[in-house]
Every structure is written in C-alpha cells, then in structure tokens.
mmCIF file as Biopython writes it, N, C-alpha, C and O atoms, coordinates in Angstrom:
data_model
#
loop_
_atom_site.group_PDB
_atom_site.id
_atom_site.type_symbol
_atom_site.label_atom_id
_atom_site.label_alt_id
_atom_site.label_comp_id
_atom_site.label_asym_id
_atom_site.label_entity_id
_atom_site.label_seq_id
_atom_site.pdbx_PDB_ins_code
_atom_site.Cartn_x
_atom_site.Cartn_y
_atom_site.Cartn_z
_atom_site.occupancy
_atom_site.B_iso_or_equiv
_atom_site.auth_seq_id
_atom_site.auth_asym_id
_atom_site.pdbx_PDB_model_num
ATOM 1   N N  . UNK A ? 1  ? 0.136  -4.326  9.175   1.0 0.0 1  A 1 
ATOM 2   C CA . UNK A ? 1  ? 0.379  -3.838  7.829   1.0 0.0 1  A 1 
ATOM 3   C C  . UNK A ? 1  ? -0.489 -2.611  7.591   1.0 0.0 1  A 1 
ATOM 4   O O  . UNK A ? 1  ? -1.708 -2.724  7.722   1.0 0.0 1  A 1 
ATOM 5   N N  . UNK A ? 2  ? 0.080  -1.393  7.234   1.0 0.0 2  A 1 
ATOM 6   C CA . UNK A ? 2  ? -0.682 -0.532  6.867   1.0 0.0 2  A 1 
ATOM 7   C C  . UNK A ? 2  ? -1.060 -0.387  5.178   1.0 0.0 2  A 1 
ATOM 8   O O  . UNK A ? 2  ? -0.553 -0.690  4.098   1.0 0.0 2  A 1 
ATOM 9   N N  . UNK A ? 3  ? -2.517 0.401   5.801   1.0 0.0 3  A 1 
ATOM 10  C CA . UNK A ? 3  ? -3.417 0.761   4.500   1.0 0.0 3  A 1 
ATOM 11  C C  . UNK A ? 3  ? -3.000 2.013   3.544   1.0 0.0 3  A 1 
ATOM 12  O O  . UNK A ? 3  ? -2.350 2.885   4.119   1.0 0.0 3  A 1 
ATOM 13  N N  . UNK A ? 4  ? -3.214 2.171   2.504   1.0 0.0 4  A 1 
ATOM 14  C CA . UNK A ? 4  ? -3.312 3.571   2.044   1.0 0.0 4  A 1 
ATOM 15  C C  . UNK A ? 4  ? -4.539 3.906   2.414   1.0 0.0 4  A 1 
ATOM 16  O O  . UNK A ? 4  ? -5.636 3.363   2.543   1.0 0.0 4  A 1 
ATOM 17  N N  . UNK A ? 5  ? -3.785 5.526   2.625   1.0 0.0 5  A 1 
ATOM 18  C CA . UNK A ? 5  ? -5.192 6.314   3.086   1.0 0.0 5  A 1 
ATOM 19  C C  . UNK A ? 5  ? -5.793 6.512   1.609   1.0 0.0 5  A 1 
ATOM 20  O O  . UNK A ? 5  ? -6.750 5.824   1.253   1.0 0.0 5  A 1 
ATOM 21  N N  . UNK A ? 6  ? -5.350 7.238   0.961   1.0 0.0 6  A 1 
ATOM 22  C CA . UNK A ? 6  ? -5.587 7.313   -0.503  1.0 0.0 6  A 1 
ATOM 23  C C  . UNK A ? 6  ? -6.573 6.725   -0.659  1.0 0.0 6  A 1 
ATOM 24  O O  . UNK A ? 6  ? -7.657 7.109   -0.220  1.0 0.0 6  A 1 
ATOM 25  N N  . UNK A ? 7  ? -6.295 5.097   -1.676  1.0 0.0 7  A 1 
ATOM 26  C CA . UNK A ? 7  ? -6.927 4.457   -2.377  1.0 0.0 7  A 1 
ATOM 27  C C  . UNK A ? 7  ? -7.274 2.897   -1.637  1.0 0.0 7  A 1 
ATOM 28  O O  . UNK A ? 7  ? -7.912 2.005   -2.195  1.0 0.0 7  A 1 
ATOM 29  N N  . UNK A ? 8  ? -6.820 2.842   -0.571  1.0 0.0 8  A 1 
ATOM 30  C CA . UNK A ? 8  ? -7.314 1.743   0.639   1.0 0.0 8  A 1 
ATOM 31  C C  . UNK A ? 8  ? -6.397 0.470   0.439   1.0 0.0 8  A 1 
ATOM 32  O O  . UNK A ? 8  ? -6.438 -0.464  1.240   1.0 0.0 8  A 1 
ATOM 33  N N  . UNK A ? 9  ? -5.434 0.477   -0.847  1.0 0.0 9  A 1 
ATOM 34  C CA . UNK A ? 9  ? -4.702 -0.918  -1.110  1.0 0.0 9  A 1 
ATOM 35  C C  . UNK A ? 9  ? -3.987 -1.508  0.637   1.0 0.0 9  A 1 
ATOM 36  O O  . UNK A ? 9  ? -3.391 -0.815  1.461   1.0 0.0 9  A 1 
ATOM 37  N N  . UNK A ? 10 ? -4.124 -2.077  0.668   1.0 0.0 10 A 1 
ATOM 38  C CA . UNK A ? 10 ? -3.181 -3.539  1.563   1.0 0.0 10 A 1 
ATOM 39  C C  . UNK A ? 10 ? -2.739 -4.600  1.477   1.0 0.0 10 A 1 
ATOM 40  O O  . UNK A ? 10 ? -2.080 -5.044  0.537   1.0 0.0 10 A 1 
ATOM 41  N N  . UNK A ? 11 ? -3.067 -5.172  2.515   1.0 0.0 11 A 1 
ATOM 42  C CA . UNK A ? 11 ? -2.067 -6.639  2.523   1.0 0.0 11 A 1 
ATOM 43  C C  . UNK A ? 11 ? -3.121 -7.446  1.591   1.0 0.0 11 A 1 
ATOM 44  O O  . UNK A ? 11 ? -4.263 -6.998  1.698   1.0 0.0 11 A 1 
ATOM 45  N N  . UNK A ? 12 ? -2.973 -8.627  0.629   1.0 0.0 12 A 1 
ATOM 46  C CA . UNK A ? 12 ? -4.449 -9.353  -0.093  1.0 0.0 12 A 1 
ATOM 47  C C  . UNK A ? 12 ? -3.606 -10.483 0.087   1.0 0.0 12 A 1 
ATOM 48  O O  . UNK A ? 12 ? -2.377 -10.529 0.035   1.0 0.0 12 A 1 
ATOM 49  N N  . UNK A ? 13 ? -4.799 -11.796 0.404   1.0 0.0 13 A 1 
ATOM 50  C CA . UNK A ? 13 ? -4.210 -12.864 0.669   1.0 0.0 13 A 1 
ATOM 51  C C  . UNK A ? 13 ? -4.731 -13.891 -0.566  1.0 0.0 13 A 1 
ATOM 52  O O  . UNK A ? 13 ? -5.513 -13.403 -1.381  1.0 0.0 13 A 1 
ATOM 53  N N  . UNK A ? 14 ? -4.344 -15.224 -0.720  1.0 0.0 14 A 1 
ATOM 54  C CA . UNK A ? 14 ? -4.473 -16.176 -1.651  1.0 0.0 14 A 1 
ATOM 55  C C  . UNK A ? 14 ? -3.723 -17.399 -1.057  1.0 0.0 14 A 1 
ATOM 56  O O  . UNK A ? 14 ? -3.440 -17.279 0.135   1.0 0.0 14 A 1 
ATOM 57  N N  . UNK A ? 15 ? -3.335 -18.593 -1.684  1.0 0.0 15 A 1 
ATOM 58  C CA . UNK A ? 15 ? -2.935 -19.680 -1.846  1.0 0.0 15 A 1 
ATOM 59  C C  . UNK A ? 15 ? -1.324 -19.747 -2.597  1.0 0.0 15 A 1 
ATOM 60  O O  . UNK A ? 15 ? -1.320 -19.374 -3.770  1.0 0.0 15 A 1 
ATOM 61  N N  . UNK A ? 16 ? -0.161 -20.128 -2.100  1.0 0.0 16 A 1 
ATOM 62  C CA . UNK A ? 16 ? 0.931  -21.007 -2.367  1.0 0.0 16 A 1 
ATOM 63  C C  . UNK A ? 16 ? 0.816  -22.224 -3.044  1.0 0.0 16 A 1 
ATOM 64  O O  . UNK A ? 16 ? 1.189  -23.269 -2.513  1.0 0.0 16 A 1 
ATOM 65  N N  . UNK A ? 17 ? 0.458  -22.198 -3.879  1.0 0.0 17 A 1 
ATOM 66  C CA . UNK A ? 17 ? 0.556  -23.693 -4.730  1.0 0.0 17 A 1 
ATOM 67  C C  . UNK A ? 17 ? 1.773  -24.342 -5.041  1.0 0.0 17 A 1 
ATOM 68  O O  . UNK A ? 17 ? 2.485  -23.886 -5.935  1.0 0.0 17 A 1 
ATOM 69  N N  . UNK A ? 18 ? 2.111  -25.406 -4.373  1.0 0.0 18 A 1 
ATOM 70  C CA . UNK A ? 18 ? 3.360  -26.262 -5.017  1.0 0.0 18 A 1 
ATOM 71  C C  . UNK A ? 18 ? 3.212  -27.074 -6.103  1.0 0.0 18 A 1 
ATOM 72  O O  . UNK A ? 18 ? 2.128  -27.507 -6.494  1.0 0.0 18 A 1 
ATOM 73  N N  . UNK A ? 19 ? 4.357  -27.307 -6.640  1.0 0.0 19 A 1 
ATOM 74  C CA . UNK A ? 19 ? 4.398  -28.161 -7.526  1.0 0.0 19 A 1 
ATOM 75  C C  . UNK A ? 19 ? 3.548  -29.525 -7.635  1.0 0.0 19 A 1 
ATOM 76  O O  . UNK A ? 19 ? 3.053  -29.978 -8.667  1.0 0.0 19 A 1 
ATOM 77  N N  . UNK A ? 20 ? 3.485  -30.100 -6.296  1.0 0.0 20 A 1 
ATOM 78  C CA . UNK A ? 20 ? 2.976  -30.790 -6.206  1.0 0.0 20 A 1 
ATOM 79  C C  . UNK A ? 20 ? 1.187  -30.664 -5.984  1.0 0.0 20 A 1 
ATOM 80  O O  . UNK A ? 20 ? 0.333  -31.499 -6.283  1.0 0.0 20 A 1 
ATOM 81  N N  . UNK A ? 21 ? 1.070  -29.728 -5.549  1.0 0.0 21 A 1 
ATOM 82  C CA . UNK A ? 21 ? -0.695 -28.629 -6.387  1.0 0.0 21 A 1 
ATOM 83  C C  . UNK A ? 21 ? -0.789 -28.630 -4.432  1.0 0.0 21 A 1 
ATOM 84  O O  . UNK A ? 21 ? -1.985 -28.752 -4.167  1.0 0.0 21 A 1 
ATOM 85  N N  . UNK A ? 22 ? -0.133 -28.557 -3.383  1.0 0.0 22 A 1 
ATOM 86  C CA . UNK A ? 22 ? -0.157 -28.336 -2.106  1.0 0.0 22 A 1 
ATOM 87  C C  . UNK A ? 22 ? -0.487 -27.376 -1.807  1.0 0.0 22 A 1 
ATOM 88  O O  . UNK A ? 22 ? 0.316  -26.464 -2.005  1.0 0.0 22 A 1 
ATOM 89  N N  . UNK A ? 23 ? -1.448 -27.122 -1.351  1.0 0.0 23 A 1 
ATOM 90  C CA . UNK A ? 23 ? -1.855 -25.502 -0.679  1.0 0.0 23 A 1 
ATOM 91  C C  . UNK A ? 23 ? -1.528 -24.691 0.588   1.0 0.0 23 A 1 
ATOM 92  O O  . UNK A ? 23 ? -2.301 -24.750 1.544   1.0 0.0 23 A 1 
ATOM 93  N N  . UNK A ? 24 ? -0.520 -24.008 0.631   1.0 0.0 24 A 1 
ATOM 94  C CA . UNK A ? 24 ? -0.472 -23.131 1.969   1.0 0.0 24 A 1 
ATOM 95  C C  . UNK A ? 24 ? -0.968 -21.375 1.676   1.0 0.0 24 A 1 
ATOM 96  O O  . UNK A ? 24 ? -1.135 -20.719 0.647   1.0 0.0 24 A 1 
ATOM 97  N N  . UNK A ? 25 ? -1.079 -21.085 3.049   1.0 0.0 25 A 1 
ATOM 98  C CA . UNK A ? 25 ? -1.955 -19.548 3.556   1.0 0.0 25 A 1 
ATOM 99  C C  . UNK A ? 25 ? -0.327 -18.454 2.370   1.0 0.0 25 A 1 
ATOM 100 O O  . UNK A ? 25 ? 0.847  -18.824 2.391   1.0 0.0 25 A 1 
ATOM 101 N N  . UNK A ? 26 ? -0.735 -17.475 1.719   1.0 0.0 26 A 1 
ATOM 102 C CA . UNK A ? 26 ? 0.301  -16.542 1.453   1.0 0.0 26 A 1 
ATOM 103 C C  . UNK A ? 26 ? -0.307 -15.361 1.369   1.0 0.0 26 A 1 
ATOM 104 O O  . UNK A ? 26 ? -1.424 -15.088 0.930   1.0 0.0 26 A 1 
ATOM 105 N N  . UNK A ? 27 ? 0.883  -14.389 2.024   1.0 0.0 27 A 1 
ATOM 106 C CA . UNK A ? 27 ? -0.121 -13.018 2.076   1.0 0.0 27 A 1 
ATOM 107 C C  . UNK A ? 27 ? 1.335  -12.102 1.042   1.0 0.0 27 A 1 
ATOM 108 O O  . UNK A ? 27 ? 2.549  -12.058 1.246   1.0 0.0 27 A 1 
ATOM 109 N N  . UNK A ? 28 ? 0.534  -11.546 0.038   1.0 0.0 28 A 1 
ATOM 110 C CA . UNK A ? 28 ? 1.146  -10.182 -0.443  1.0 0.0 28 A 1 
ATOM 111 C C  . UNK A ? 28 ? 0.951  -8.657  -0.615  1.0 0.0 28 A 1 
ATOM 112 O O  . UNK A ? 28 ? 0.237  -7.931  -1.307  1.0 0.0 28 A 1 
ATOM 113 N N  . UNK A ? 29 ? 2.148  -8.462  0.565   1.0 0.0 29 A 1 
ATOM 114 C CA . UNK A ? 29 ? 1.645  -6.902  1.085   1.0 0.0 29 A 1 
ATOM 115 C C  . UNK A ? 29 ? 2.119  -5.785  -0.233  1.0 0.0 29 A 1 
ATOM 116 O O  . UNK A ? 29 ? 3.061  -6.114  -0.953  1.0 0.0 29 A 1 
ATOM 117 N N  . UNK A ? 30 ? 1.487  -4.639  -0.438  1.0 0.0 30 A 1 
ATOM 118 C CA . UNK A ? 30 ? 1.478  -3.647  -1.027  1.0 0.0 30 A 1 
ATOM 119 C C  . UNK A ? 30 ? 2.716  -2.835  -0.337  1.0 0.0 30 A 1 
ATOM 120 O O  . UNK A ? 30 ? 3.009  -2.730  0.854   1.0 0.0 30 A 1 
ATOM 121 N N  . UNK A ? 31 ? 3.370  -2.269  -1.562  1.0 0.0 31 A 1 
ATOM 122 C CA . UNK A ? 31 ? 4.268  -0.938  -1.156  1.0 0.0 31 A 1 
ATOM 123 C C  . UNK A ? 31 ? 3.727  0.402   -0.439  1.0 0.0 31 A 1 
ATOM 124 O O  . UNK A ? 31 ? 3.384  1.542   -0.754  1.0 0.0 31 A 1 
ATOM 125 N N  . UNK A ? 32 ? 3.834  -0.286  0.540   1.0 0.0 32 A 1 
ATOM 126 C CA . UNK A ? 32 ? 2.920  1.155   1.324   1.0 0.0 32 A 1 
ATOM 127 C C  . UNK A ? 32 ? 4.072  1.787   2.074   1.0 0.0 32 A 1 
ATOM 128 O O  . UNK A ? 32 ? 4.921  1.129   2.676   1.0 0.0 32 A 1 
ATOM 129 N N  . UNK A ? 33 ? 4.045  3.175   1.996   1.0 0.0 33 A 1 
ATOM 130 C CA . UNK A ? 33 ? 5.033  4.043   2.590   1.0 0.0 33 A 1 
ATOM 131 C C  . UNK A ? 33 ? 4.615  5.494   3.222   1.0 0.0 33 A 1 
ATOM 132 O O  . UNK A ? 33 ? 3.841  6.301   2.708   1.0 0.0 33 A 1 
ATOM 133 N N  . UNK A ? 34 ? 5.447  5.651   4.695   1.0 0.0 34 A 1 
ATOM 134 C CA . UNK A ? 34 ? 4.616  6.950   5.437   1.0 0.0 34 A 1 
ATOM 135 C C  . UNK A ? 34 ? 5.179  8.474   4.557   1.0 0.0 34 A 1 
ATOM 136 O O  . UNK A ? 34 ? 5.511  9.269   5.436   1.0 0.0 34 A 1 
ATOM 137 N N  . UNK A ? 35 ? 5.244  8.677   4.106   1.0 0.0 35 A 1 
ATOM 138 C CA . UNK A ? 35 ? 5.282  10.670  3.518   1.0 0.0 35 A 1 
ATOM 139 C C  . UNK A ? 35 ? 4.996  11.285  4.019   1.0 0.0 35 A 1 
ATOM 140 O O  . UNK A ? 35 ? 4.056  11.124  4.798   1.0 0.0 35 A 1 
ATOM 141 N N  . UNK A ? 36 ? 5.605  12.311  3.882   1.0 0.0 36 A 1 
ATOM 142 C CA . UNK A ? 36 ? 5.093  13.713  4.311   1.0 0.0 36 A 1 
ATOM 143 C C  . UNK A ? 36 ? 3.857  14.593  3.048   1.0 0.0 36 A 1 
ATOM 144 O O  . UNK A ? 36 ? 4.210  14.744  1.879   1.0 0.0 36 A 1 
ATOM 145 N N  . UNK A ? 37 ? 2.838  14.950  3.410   1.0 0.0 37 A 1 
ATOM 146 C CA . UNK A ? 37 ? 2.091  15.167  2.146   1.0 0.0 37 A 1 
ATOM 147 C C  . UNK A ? 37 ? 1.868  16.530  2.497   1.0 0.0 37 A 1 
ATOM 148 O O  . UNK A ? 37 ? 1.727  17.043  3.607   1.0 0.0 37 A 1 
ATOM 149 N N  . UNK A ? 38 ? 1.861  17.027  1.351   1.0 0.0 38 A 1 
ATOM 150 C CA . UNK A ? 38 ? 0.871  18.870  1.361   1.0 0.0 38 A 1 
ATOM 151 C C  . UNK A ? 38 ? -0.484 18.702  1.786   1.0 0.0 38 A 1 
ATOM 152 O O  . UNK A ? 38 ? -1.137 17.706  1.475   1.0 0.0 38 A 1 
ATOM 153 N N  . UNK A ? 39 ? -0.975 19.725  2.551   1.0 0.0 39 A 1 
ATOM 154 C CA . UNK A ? 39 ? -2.338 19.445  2.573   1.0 0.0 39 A 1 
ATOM 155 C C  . UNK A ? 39 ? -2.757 21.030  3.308   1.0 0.0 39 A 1 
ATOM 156 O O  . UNK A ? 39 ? -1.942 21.804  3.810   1.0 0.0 39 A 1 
ATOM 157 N N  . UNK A ? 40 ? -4.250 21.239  3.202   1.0 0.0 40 A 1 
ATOM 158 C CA . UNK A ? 40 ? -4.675 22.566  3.194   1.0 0.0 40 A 1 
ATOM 159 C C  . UNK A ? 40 ? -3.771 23.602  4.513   1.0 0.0 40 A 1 
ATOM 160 O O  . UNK A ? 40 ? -3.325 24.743  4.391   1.0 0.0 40 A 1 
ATOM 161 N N  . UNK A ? 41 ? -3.739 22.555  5.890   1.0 0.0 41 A 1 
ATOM 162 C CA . UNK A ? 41 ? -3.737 23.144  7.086   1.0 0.0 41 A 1 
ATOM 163 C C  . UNK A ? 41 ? -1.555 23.266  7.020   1.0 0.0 41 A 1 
ATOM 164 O O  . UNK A ? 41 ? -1.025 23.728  8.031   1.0 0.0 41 A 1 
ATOM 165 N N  . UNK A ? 42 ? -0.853 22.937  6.122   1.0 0.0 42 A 1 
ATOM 166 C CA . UNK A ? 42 ? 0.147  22.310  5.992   1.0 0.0 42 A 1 
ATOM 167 C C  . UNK A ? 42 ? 0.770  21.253  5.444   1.0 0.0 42 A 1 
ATOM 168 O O  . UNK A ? 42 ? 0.593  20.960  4.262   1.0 0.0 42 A 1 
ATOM 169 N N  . UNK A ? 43 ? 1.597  20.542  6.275   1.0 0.0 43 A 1 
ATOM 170 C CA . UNK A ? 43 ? 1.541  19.070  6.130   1.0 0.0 43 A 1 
ATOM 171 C C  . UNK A ? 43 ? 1.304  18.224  6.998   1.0 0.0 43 A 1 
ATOM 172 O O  . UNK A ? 43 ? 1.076  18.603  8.147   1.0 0.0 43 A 1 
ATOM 173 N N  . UNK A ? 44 ? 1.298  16.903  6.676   1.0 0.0 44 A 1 
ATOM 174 C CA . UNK A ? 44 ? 1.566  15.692  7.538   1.0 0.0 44 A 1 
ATOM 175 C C  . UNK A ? 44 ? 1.610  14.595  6.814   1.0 0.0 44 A 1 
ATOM 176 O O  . UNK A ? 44 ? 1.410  14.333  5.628   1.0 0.0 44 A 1 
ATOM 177 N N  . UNK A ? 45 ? 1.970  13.888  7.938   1.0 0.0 45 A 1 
ATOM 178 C CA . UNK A ? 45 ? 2.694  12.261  7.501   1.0 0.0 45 A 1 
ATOM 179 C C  . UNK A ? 45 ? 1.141  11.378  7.151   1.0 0.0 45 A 1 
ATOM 180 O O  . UNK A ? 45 ? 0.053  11.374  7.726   1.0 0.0 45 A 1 
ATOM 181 N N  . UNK A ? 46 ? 1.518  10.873  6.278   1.0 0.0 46 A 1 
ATOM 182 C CA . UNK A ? 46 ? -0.005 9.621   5.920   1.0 0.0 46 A 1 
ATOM 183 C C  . UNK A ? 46 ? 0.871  8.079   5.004   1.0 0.0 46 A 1 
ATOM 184 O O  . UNK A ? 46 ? 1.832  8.002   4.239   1.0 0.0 46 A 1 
ATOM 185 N N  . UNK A ? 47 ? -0.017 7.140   5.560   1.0 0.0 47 A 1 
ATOM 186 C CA . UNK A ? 47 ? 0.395  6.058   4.624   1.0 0.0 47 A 1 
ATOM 187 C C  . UNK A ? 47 ? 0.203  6.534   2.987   1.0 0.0 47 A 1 
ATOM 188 O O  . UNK A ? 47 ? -0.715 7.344   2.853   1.0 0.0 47 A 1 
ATOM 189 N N  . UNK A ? 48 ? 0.913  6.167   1.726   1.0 0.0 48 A 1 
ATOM 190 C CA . UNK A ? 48 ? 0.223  6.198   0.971   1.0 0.0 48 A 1 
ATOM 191 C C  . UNK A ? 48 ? 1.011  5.048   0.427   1.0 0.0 48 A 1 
ATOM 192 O O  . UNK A ? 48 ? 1.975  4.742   1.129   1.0 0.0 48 A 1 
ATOM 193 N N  . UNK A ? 49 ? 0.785  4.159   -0.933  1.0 0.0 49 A 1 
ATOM 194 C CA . UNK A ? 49 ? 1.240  3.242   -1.798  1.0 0.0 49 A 1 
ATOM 195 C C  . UNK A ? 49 ? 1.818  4.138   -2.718  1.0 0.0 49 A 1 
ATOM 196 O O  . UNK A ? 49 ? 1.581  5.332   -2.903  1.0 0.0 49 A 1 
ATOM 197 N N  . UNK A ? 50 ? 2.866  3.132   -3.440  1.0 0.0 50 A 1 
ATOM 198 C CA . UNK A ? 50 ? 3.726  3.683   -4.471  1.0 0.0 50 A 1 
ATOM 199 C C  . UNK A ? 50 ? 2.925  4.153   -5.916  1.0 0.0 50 A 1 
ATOM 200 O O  . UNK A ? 50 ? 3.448  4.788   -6.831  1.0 0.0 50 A 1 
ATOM 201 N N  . UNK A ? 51 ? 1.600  3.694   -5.866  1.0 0.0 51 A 1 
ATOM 202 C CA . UNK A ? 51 ? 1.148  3.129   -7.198  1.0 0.0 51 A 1 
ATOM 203 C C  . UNK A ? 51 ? 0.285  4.936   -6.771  1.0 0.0 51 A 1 
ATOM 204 O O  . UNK A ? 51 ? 0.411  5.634   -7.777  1.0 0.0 51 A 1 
ATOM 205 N N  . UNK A ? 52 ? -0.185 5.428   -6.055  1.0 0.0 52 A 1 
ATOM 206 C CA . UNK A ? 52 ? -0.832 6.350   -5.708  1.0 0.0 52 A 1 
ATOM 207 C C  . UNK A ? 52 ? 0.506  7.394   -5.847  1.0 0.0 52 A 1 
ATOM 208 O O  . UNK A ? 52 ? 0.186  8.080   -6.818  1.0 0.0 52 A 1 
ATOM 209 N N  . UNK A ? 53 ? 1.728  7.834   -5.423  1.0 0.0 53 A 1 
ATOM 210 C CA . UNK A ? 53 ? 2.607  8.621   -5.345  1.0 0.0 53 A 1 
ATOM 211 C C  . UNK A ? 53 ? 3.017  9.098   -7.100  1.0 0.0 53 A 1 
ATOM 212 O O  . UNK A ? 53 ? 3.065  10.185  -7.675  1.0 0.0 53 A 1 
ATOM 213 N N  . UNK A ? 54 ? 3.265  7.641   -7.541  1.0 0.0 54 A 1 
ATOM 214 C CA . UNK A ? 54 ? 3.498  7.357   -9.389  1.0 0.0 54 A 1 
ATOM 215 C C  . UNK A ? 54 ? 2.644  8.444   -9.784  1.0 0.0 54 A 1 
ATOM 216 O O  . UNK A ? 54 ? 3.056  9.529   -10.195 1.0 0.0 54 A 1 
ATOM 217 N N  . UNK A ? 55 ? 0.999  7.995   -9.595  1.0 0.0 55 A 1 
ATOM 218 C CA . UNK A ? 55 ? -0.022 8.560   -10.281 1.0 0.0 55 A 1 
ATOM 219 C C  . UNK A ? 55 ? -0.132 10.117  -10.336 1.0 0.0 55 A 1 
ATOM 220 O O  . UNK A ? 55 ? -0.534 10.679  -11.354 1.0 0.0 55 A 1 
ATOM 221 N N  . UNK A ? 56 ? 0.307  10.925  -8.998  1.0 0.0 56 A 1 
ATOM 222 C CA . UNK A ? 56 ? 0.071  12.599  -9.041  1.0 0.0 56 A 1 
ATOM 223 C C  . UNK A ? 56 ? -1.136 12.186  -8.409  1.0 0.0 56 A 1 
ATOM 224 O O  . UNK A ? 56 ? -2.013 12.821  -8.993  1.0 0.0 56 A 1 
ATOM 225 N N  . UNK A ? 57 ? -1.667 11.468  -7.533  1.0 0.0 57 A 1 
ATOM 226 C CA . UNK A ? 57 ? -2.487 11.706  -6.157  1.0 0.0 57 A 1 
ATOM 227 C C  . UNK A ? 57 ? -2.331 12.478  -5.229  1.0 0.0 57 A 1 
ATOM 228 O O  . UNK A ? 57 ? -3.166 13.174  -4.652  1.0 0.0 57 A 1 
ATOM 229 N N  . UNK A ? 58 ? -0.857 12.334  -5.005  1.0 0.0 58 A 1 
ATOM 230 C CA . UNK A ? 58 ? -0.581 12.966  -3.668  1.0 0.0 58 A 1 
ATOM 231 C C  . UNK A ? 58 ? 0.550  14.226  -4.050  1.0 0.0 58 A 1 
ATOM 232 O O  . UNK A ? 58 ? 1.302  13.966  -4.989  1.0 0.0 58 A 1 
ATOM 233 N N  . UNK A ? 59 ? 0.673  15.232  -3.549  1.0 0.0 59 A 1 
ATOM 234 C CA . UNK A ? 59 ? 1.636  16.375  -3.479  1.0 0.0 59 A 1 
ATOM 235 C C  . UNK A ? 59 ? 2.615  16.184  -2.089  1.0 0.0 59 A 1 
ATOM 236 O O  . UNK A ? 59 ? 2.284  16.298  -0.909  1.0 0.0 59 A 1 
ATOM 237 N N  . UNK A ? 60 ? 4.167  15.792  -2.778  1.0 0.0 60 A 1 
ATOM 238 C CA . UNK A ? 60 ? 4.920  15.779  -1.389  1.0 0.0 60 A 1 
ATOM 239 C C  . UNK A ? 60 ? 4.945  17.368  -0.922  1.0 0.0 60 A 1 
ATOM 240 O O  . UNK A ? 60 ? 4.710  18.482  -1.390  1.0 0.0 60 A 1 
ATOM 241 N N  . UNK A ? 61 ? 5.350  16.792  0.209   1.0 0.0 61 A 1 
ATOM 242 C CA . UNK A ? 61 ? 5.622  18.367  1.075   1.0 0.0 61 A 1 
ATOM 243 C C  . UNK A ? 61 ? 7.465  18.483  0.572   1.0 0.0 61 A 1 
ATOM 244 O O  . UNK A ? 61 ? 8.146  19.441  0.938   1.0 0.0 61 A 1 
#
C-alpha cells in the first residue's frame, strides 16, 4: 500500500467488531493515487491522497 508523499496518510489499522462484540484484524487504506505533479526540474509521477489533491497541495502537470 502506498504512502503519500505529501502528508504521509496510509493504510491505519483497528478492530471489526461484530454484533456479537467479536474481534477481527481490519485495515482501512487511504485514497492514494500516482499523478503527474509540477515541480521545479518539470514533472513527475508521486503518490499523493485525494484529501491532499482537494486541498491545492499539489499542482497537476
């Protein structure tokens, strides 16, 4: 699972609770997506999250 380079979000894990109050392992991954970004030398491709793209962090190419 990839990271944002950005702001570092990833995969975060916790607990499945059933009804019955049963505990299993659950992992929920972040919208992370590769772009093409502006950057001084040009561009290039970087992970970033949706929540970082929303914000005006990043400049697409």
């Amino acid at each position: 699972m990839a990271k944002c380079d950005i702001c570092g979000r990833g995969a975060f894990f916790g607990n499945q609770v059933s009804h019955s109050h049963r505990r299993s392992n659950k992992v929920w991954h972040a919208n992370v997506q590769r772009i093409a970004v502006k950057t001084a030398g040009g561009s290039k491709k970087i992970h970033v999250c949706t929540r970082c793209m929303r914000s005006g962090k990043v400049e697409r190419a």
